[in-house]
PyMOL Python script that loads the backbone (N, CA, C, O; Angstrom):
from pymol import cmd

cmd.read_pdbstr("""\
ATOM      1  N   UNK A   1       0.847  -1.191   0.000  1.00  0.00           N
ATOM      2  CA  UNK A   1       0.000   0.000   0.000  1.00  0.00           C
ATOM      3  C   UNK A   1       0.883   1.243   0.000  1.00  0.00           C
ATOM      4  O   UNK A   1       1.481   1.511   1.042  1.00  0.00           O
ATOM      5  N   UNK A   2       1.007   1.931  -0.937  1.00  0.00           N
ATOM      6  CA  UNK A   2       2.173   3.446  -1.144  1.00  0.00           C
ATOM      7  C   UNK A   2       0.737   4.359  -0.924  1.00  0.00           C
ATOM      8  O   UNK A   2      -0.252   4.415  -1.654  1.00  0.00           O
ATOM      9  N   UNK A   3       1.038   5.095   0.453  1.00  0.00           N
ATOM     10  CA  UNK A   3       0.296   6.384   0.250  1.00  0.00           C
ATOM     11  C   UNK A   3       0.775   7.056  -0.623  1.00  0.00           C
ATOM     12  O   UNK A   3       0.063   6.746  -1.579  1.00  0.00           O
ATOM     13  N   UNK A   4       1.379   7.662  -0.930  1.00  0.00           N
ATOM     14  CA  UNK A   4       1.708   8.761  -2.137  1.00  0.00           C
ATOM     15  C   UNK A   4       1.187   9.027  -3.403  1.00  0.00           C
ATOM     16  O   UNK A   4       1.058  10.072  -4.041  1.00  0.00           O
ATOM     17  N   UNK A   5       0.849   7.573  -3.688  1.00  0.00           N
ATOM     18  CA  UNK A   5       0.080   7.195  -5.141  1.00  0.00           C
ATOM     19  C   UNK A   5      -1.518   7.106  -4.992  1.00  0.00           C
ATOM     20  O   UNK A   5      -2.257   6.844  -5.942  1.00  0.00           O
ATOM     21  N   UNK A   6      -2.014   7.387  -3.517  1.00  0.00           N
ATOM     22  CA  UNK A   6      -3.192   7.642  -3.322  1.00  0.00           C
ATOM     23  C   UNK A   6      -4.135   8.930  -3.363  1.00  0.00           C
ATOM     24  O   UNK A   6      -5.296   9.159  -3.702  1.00  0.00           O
ATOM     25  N   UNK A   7      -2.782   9.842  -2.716  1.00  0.00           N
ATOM     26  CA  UNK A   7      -3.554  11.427  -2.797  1.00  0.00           C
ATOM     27  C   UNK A   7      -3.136  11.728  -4.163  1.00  0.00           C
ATOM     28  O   UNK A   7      -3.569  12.876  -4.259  1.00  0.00           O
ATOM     29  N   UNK A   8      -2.380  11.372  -5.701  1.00  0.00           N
ATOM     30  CA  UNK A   8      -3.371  11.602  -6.544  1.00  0.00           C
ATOM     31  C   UNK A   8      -4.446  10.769  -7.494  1.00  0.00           C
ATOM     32  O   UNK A   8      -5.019  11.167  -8.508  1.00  0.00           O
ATOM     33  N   UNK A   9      -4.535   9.409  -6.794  1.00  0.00           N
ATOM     34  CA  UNK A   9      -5.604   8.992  -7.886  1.00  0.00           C
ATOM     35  C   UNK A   9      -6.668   9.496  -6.876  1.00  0.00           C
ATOM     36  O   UNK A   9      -7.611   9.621  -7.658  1.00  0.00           O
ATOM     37  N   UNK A  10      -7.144   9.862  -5.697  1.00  0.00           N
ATOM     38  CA  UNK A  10      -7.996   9.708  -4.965  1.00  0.00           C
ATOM     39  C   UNK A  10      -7.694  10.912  -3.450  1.00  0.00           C
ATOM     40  O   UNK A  10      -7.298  10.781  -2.292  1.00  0.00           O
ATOM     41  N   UNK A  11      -8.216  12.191  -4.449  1.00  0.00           N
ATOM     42  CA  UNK A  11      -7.590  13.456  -2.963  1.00  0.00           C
ATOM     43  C   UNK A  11      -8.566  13.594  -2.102  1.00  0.00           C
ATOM     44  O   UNK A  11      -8.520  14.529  -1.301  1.00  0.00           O
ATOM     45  N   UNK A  12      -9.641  12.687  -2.101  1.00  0.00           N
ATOM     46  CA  UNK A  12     -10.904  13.172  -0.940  1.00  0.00           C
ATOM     47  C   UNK A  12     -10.689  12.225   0.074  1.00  0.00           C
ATOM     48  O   UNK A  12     -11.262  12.426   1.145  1.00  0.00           O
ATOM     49  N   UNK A  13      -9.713  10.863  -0.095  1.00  0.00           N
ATOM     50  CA  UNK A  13      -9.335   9.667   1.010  1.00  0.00           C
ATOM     51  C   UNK A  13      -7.970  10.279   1.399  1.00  0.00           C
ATOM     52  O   UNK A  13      -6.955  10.490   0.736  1.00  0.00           O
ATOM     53  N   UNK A  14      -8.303  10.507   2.770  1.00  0.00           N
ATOM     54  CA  UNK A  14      -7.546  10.452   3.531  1.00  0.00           C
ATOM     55  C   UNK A  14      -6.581   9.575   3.760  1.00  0.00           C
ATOM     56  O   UNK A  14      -6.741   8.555   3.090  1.00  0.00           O
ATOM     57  N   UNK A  15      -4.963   9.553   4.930  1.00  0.00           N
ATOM     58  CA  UNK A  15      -4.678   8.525   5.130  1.00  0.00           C
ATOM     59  C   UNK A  15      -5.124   7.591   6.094  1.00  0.00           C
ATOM     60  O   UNK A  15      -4.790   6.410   5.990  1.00  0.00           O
ATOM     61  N   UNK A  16      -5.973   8.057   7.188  1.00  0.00           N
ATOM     62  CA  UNK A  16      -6.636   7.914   7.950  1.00  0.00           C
ATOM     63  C   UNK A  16      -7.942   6.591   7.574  1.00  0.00           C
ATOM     64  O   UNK A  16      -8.035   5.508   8.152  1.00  0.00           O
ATOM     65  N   UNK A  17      -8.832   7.108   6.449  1.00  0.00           N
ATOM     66  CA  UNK A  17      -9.370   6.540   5.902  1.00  0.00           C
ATOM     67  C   UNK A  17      -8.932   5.311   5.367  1.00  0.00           C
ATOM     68  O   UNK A  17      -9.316   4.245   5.848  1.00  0.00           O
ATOM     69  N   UNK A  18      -8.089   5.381   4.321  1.00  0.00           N
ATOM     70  CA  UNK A  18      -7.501   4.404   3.924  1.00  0.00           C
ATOM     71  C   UNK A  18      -6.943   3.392   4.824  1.00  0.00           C
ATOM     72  O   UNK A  18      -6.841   2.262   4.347  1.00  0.00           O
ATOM     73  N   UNK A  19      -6.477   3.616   6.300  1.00  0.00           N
ATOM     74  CA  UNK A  19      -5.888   2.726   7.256  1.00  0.00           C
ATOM     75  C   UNK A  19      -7.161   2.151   8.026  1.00  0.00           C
ATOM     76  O   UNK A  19      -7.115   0.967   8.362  1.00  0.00           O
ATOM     77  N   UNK A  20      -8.201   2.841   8.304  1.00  0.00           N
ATOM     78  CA  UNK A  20      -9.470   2.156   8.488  1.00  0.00           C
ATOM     79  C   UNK A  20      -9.936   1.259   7.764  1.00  0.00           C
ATOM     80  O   UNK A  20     -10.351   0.192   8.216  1.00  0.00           O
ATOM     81  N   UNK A  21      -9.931   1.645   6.228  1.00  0.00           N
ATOM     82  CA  UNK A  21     -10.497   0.173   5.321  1.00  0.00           C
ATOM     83  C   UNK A  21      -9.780  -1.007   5.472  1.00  0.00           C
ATOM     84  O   UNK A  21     -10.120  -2.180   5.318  1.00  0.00           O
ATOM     85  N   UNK A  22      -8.272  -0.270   5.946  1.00  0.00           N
ATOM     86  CA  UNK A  22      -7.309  -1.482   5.112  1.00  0.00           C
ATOM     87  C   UNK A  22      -7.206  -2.271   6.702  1.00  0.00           C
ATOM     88  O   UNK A  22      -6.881  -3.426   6.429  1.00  0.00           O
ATOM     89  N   UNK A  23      -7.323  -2.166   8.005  1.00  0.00           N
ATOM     90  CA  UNK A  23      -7.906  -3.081   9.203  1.00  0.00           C
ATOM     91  C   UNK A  23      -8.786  -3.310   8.975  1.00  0.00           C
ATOM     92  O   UNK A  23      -8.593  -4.324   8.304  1.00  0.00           O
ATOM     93  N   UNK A  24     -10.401  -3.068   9.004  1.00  0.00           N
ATOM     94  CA  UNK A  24     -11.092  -3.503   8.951  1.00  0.00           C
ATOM     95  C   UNK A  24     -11.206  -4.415   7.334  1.00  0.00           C
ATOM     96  O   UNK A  24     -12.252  -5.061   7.257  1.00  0.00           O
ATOM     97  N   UNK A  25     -10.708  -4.476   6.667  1.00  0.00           N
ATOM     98  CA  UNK A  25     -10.577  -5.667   5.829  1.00  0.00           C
ATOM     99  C   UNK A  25     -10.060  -6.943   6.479  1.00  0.00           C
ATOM    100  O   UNK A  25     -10.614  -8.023   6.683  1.00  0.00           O
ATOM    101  N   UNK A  26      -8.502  -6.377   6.814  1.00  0.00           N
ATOM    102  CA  UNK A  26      -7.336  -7.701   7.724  1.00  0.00           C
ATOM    103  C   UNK A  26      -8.397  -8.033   8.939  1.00  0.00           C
ATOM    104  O   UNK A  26      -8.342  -9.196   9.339  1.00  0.00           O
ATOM    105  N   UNK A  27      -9.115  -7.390   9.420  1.00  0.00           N
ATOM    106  CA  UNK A  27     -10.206  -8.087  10.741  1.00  0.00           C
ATOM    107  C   UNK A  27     -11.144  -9.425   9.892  1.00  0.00           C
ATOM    108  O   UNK A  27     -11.173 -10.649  10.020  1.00  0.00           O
ATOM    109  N   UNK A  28     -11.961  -8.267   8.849  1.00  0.00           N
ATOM    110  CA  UNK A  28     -12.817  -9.436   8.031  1.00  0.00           C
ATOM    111  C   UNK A  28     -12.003 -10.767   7.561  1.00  0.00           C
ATOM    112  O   UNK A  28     -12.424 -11.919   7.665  1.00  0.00           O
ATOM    113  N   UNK A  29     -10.699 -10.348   7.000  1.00  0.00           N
ATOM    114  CA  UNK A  29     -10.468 -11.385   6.720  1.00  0.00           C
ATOM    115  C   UNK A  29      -9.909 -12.755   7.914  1.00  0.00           C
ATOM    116  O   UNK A  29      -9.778 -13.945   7.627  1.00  0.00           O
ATOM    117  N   UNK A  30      -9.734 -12.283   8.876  1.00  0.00           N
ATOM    118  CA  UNK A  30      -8.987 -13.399   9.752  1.00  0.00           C
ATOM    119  C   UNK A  30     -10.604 -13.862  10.498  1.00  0.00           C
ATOM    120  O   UNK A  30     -10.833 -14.884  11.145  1.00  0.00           O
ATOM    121  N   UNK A  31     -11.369 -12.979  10.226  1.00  0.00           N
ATOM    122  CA  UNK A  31     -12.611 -13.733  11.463  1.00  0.00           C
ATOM    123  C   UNK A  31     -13.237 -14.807   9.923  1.00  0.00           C
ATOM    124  O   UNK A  31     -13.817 -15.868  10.153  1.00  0.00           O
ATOM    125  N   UNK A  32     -13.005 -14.324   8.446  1.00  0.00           N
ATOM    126  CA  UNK A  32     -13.395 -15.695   7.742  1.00  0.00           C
ATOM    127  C   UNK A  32     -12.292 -16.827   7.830  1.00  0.00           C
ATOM    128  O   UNK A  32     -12.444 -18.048   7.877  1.00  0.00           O
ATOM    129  N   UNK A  33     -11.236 -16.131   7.836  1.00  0.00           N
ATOM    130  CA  UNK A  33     -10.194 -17.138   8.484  1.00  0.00           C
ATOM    131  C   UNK A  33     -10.470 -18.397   9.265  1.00  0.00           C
ATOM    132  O   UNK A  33     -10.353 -19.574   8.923  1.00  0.00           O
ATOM    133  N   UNK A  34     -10.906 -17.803  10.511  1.00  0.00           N
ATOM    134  CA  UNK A  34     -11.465 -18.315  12.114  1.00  0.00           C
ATOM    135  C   UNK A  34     -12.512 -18.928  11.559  1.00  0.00           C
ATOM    136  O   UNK A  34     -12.484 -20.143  11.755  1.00  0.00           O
ATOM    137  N   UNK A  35     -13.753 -18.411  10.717  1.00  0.00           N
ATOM    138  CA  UNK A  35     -14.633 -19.351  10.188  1.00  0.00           C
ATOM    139  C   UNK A  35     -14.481 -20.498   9.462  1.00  0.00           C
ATOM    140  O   UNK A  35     -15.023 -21.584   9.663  1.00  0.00           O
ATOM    141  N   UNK A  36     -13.586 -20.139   8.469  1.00  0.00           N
ATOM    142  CA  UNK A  36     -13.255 -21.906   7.843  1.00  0.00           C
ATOM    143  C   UNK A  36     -12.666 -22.769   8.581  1.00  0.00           C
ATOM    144  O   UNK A  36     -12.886 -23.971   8.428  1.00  0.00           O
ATOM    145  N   UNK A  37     -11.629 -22.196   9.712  1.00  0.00           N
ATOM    146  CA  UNK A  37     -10.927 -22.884  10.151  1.00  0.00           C
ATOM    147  C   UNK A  37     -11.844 -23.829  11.195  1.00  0.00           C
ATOM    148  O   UNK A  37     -11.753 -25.027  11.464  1.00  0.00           O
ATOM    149  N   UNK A  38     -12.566 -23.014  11.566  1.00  0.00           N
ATOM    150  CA  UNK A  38     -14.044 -23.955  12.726  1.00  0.00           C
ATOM    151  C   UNK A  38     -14.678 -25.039  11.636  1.00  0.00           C
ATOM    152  O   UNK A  38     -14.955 -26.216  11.867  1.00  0.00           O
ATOM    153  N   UNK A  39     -14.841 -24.277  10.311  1.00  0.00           N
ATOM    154  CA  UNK A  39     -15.551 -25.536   9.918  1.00  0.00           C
ATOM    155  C   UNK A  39     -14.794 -26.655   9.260  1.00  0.00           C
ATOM    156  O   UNK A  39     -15.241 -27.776   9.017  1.00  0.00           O
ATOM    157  N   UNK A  40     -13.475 -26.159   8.981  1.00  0.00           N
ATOM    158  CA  UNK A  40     -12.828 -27.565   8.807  1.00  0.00           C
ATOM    159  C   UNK A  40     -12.513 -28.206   9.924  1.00  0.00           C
ATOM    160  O   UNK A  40     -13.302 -29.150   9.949  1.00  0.00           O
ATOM    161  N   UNK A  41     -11.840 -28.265  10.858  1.00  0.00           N
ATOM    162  CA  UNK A  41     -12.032 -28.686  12.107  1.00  0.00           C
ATOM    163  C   UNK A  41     -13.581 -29.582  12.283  1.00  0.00           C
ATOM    164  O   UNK A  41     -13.641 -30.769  12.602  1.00  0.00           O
ATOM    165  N   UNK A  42     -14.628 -28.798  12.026  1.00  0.00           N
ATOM    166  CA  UNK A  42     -16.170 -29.483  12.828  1.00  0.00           C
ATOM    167  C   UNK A  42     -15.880 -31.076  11.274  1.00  0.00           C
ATOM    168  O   UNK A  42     -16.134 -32.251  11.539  1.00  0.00           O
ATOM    169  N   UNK A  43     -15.439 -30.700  10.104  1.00  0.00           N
ATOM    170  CA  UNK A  43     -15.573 -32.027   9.259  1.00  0.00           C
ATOM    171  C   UNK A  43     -14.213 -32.896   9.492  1.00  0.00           C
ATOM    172  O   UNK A  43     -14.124 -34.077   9.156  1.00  0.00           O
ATOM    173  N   UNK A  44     -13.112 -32.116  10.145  1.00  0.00           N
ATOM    174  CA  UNK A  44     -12.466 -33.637  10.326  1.00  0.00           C
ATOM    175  C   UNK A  44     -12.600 -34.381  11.631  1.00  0.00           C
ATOM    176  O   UNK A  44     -11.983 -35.427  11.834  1.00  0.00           O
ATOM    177  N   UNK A  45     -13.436 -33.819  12.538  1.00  0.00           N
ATOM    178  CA  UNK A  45     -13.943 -34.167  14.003  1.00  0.00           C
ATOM    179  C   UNK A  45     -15.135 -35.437  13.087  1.00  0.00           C
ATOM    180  O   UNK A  45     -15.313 -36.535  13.614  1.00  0.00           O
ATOM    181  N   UNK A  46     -15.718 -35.149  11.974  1.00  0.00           N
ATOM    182  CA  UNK A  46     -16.660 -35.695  11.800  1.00  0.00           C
ATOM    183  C   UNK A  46     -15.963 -37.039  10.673  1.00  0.00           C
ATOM    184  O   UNK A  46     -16.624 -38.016  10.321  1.00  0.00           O
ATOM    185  N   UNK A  47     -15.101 -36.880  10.427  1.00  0.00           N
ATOM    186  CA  UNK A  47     -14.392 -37.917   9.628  1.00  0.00           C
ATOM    187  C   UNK A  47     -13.902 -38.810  10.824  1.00  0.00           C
ATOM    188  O   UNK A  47     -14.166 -40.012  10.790  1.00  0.00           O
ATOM    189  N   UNK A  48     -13.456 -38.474  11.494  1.00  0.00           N
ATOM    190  CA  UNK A  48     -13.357 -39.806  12.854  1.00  0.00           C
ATOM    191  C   UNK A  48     -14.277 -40.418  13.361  1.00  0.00           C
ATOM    192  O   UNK A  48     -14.055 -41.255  14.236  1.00  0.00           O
TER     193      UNK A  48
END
""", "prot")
cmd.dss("prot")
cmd.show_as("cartoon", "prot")
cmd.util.cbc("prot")
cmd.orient("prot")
């Protein structure tokens, strides 16, 4: 992620902004993370 190349394709996002999307993405992605990982887990609990 280069801020620099952001304020000019995009001068109304902040850097601020941009560091909000870009956690709350890395959150979304580790809690689907945590989700597959439960459900693979619940099918190899169920393969035994």
């Amino acid at each position: 992620m280069k801020i620099e190349r952001v304020f000019t394709e995009d001068s109304k996002r902040t850097v601020e902004d941009l560091f909000k999307e870009f956690i709350s993405n890395q959150i979304n992605n580790l809690v689907q993370d945590y989700k597959e990982g439960i459900h693979n887990k619940k099918e190899q609990t169920n393969d035994l």
